[in-house]
N, C-alpha and C positions, 0 to 999 in steps of 0.2 A: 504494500500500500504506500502512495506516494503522497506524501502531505505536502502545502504549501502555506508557511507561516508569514503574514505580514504584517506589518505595524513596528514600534517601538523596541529598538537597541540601545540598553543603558550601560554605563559603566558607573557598577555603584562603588560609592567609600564611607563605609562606615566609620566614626569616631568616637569612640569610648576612654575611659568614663567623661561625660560632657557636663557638668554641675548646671543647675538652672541658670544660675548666675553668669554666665560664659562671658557675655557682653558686658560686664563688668571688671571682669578678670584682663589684667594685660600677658599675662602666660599662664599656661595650665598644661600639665605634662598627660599624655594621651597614651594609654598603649598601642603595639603594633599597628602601623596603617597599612591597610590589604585592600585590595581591588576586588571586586566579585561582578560578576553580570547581571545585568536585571534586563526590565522592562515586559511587557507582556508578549508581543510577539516572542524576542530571546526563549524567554523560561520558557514558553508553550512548545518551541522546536528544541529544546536544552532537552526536556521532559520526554517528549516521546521519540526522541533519538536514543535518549539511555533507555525506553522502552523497546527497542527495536525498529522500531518505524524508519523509513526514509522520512528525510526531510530535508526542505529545502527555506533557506529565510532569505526573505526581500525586506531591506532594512536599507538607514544610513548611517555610516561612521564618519566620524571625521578622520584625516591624515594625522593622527597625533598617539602620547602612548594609552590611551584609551580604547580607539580604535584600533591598533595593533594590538591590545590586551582580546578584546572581543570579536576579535577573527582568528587570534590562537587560541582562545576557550571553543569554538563551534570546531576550528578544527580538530583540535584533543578530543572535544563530543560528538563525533561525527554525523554535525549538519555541514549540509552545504550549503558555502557561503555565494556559489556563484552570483546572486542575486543582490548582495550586500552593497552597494555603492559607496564608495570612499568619495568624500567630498573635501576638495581641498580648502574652501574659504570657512567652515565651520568645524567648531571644536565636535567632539564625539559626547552625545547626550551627557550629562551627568551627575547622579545625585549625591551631595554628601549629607550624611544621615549621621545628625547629631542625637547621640545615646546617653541617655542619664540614666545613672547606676539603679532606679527601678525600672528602667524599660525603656521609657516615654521617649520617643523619637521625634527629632525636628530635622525638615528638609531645607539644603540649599541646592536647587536646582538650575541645572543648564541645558533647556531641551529644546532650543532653538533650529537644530537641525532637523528636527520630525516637521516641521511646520514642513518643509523641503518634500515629504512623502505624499506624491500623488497615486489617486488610483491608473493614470498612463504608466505605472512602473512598474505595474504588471503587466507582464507579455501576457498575447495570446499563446501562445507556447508554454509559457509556467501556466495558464490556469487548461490548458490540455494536457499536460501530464501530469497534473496534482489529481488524486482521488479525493480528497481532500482539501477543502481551501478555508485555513482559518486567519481571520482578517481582526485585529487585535488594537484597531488604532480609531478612532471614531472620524479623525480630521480624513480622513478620506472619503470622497463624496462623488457617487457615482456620476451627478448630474455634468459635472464639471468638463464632461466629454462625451456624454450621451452612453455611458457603456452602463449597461447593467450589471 
């Protein structure tokens, strides 16, 4: 079965511990900073690639270490990224998720390059060979080209 994932590519960074008070603080010592992937489109082809599925994702990255982060993770997870378009004038989605020691998360986001995601970037070709087509991003809007 040949799936087709479309919509949002993030690169998330979480930061812990984040005390409420952050914005008051002029330094605060954070543990480990690590990279991980998000976004919806991503997880849903990350998912059932480790489920076995083919899958393919149509996304944008930027040219930056972001974007090189989440085209080596689909590779490692074996999606295919042929569909992934690297764009050089914007950074690669990104969230950083500020963590206080009970949980509570606060975002600072960069997701100006999804605006960029039309439905024209899907082939007819990707949606003839997906048995499957899951479309994960709301900003895509069939009318915009007459395409159903």
């Amino acid at each position: 079965m040949s799936i087709l994932s479309v919509g949002m590519a993030f690169c998330d960074i979480p930061l812990r511990p984040c005390p409420a008070n952050i914005m008051e603080l002029d330094n605060y010592q954070i543990r480990k900073v690590e990279m991980h992937t998000g976004g919806d489109a991503l997880t849903v082809a990350v998912v059932l690639a480790k489920m076995g599925a083919e899958v393919e994702l149509n996304a944008k990255v930027g040219n930056d270490a972001g974007g090189k982060f989440v085209l080596s993770e689909l590779k490692k997870n074996g999606v295919c990224a042929e569909a992934v378009t690297v764009e050089e004038n914007y950074a690669t989605a990104t969230s950083y998720q500020l963590i206080e020691e009970n949980g509570q998360r606060h975002f600072l986001v960069d997701s100006e390059i999804n605006k960029l995601l039309k439905n024209t970037d899907v082939t007819d070709e990707q949606i003839q060979k997906a048995d499957i087509i899951s479309v994960s991003y709301t900003h895509l809007r069939a009318h915009e080209t007459g395409r159903n």
